[in-house]
N, C-alpha and C positions, 0 to 999 in steps of 0.2 A: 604523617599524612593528614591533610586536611579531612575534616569530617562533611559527609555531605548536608549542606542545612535543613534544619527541620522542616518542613510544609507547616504555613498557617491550619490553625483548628479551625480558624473561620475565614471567612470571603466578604469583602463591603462589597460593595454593589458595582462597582465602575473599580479597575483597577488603573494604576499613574496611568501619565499620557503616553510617558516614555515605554511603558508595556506593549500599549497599543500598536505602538509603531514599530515596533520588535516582532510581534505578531504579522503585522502589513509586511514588514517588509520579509520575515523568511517566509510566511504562508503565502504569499504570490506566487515567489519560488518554487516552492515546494505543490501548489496543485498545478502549475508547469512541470513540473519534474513529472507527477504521475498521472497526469492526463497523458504524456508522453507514453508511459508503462503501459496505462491499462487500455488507450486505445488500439494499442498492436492485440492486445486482445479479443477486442472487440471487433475488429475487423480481419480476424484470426479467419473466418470461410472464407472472403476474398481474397486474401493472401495466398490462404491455400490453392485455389486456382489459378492465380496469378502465377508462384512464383514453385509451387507445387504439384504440376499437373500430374495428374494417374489417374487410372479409370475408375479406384477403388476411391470414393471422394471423404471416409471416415482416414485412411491412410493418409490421406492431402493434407486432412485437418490435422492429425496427431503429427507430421513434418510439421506444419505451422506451430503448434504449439510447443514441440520440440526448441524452435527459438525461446519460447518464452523459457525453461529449463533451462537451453543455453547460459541466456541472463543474468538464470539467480544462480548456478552454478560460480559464474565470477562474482558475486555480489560478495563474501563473505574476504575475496580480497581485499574489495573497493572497502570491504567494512574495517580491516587491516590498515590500510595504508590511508585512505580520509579519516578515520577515527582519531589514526595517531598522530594527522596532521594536524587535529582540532584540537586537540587534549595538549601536542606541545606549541604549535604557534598559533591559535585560536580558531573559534569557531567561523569569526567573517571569513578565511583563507578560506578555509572546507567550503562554507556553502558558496562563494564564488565558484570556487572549480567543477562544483558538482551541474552547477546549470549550465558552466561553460561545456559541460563534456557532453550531458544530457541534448542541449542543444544541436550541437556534433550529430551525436546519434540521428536523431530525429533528420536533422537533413538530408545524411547520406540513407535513410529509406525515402526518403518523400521525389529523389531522383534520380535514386538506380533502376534501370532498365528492368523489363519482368523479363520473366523463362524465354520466354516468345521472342524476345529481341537478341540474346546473348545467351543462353541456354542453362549451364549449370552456375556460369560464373553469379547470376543474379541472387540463387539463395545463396551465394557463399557469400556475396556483400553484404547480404540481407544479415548473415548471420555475426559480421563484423560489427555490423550498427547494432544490433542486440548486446556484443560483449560490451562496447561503446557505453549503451544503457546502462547494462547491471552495473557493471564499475561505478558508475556514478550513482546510481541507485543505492547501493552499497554503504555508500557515505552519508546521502541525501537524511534518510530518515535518520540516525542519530545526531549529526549536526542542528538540522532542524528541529529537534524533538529537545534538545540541550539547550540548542539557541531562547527557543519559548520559555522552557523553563527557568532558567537561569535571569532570564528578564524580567520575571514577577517578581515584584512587591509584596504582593500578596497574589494568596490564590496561585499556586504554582501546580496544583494538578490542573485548576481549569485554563492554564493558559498553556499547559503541555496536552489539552485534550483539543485544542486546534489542531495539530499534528492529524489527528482523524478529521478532524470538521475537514480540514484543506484539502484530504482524499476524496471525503464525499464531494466537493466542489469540483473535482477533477472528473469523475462519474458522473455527476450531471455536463460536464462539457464536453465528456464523450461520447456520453448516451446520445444527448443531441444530438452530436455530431454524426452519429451513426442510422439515428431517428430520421433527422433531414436528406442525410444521402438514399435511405430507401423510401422515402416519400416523395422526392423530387426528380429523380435520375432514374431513367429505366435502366436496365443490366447489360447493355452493350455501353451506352454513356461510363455509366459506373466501371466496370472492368477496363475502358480504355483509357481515362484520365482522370474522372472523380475520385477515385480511391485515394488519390494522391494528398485532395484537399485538406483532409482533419490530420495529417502531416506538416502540410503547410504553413496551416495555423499552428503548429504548436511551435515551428521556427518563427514564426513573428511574433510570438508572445516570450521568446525565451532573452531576448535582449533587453526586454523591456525590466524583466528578472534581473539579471544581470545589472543592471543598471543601478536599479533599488539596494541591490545588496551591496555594491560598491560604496554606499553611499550609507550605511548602517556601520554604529561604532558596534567593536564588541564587547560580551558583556561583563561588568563589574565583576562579578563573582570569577571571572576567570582571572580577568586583568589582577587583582586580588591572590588569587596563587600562583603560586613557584611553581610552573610545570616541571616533571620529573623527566629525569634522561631518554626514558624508553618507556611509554603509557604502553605500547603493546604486550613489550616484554611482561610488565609490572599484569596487566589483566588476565596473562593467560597465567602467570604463575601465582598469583594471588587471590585473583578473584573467577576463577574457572567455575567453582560452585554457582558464584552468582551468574554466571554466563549461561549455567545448565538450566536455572532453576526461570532466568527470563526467557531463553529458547523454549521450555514446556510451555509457559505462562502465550507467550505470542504465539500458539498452535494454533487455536481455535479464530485468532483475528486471522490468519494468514489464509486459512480454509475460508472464514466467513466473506473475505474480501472477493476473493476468487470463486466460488460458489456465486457470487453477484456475477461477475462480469463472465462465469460460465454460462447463467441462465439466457444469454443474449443470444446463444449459438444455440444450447437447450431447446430453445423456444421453435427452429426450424424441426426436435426430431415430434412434435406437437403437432406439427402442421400447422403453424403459427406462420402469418404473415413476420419476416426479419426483423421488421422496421418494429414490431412489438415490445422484439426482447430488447433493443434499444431503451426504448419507452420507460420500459420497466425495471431495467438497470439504473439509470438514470433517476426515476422515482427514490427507489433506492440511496441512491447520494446525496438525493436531497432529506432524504430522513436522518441521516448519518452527518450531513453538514448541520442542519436545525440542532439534531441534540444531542452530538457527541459533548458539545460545549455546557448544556445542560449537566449532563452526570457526570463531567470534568469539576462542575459548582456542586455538585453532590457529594464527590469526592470527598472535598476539601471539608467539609462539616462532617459528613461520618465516617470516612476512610474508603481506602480502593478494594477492601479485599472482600467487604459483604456484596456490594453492586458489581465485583465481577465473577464472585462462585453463582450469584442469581441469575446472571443473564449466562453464564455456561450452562444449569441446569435447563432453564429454560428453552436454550438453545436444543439442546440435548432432548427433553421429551416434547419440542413442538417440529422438529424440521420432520419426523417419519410424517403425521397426518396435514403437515401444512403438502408435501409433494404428495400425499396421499387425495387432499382436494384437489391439486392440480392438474392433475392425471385424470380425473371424473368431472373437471369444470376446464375442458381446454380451451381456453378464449383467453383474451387478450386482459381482461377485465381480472381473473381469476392470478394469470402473472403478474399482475401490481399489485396485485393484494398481498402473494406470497412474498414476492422480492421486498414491499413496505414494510413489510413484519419482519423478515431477516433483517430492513435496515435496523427497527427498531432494538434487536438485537448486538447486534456489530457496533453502535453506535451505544447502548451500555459496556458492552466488552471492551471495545480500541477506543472508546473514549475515555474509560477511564484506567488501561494498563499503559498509554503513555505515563500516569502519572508514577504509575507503582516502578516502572523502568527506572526514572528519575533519581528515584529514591533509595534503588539499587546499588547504585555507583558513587563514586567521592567522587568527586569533583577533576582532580587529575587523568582519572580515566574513564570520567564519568562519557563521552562519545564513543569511545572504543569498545567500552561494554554494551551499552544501548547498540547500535551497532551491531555488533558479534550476533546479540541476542537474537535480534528481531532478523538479522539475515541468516542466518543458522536455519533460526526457526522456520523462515519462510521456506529455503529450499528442501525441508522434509516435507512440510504442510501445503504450501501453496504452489511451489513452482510444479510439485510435484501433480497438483489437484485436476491440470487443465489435463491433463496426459492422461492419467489415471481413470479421469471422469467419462473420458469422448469414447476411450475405449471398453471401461464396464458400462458405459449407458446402452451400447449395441447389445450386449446382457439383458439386461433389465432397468429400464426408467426409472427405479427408483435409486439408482445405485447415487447420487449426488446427497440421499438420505443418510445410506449406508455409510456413505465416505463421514458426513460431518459428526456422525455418532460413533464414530472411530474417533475421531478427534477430538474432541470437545471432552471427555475425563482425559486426556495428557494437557489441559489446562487446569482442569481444577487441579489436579494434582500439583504442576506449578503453583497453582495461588496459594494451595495450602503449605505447601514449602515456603512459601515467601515469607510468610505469618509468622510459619512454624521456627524456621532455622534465619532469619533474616528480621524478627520483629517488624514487620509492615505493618501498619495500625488498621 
């Protein structure tokens, strides 16, 4: 079995050109793929209305968010069967398919009817185009995450910590997009066709994906190995350990992601004009796009595993008193502060455990396990988060505290596993 190559000690400054373009062209992709994702999130209360009507409106939302569950419930298939597409006939097949399906997705919600027109059959489309998602989703981030890295030259964790930057990019274009619809549209406008719009857009941006990746070779280091008969067979019986040990380690990104695009909805139990939590999720992506790429280049000089037990700890004893001011500073001002400072956190974490994933796997099944890992981890951590959250928040406001300090040591205990039983520098 091939071994998977070292990571440089060091980073020059500009990596090849051919890097760059391996970057362009999956990371396009890939912040269409989960501007796709985390805008059903974000507009997760209108939905609820829309396509969830009851008089109890926290029940409306917990159906809404239920799709997202749905999702990732099929994602660790999509992580199955795109993995072991990438790992035996390469990664360009994978990530083509994955925008072709995602695309899909996104279409058939952007023109199915709501409750109001066709009654129960709308959330059961609804919840077709979500399996549609996760499946592709599924795939997306290990392909993409293999793709980046496999393409460096040098600097292979900072160009596998675009993988984050491209989320964050995806955050700001949904934040937007959520920001604009409740600063421009009153709520009959909105609930009768604008909702439709940042749908819209995410099918006129998915061809364009599409396109790019058609048009990208794939990479050396693959083309270079023998793929083996069965990567799936070969990950679950060989490398299950490491599949355990990156599902703990992706706990705290999966919460940290979701915890952002929860605070959009959050911000209505505040008495928060909508358009805020928008604002402020959005904020958020752009901190997480600026400098996941940053300690991606951190990385690579002193290793992934001090810059991510620091930003789990930190994670860990700042989120009780950052919702602690939030709660005592309710304004809009006081939301970008907190969501800016989570990015700043998320964007050490997810920026630099793309690289540690990388590093995890050989090369043969190096997408199948990336993969596995992160969609495993996500459906205890994240998919679970939005569900979990809407309904302890009716408890007590603080509970999106309580949830990330449950979480956040089932990572460090991954990173120290990695160290420990996996040698991670």
């Amino acid at each position: 079995m091939t071994t998977a190559p070292t990571p440089s000690a060091g980073l020059r400054r500009t990596a090849p050109r051919s890097s760059w373009r391996s970057v362009v062209a999956a990371g396009l992709g890939n912040v269409m793929e989960w501007y796709d994702v985390i805008i059903y999130a974000y507009m997760a209360p209108v939905l609820a209305v829309l396509f969830f009507p009851r008089s109890d409106q926290t029940a409306g939302l917990i159906s809404t968010y239920a799709g997202l569950l749905i999702s990732y419930l099929i994602r660790p298939v999509g992580a199955m069967v795109i993995g072991n597409l990438a790992d035996k006939h390469g990664r360009k097949a994978a990530l083509t398919l994955t925008i072709a399906l995602m695309t899909l997705g996104v279409a058939i919600i952007a023109i199915t009817p709501t409750y109001a027109s066709i009654g129960l059959a709308a959330p059961a489309i609804l919840m077709v185009s979500r399996l549609i998602q996760g499946f592709s989703a599924g795939g997306e981030f290990g392909a993409a995450t293999t793709f980046m890295a496999e393409s460096a030259q040098v600097g292979r964790r900072f160009l596998a910590s675009w993988q984050a930057a491209t989320q964050g990019m995806a955050m700001i274009l949904a934040g937007v997009s959520g920001w604009l619809l409740f600063t421009t549209v009153d709520t009959e406008t909105l609930h009768s066709w604008a909702w439709r719009l940042p749908f819209v857009f995410g099918i006129l941006i998915g061809p364009i994906g599409l396109w790019i990746r058609n048009r990208i070779p794939d990479t050396e280091e693959f083309r270079a190995t023998e793929p083996i008969a069965n990567p799936l067979r070969t990950t679950l019986r060989d490398h299950w350990g490491r599949v355990l040990v990156g599902t703990l380690c992706v706990s705290m990104a999966g919460m940290g992601v979701y915890l952002i695009t929860f605070l959009a909805a959050y911000a209505l139990r505040l008495d928060l004009a909508q358009w805020s939590g928008y604002a402020a999720a959005a904020t958020a992506g752009t901190v997480i796009a600026v400098l996941a790429p940053c300690f991606g280049r951190l990385a690579d000089r002193i290793g992934a595993v001090p810059i991510l037990l620091t930003a789990a700890v930190v994670g860990f004893v700042s989120i009780y008193p950052l919702l602690s001011f939030l709660l005592s500073h309710r304004s809009t001002g006081a939301l970008i502060l907190v969501e800016a400072f989570i990015g700043v956190v998320i964007a050490a974490y997810f920026g630099t455990l793309t690289g540690l994933l990388v590093e995890l796997f050989d090369t043969e099944v190096r997408t199948t396990g990336i993969a596995l890992s992160y969609n495993v981890g996500m459906i205890f951590m994240g998919s679970l988060g939005p569900l979990l959250l809407t309904a302890w928040s009716d408890v007590t406001l603080r509970a999106p505290a309580y949830y990330f300090m449950m979480i956040a040591p089932l990572s460090i205990i991954g990173v120290v596993l990695a160290r420990k039983l996996y040698r991670q520098p």
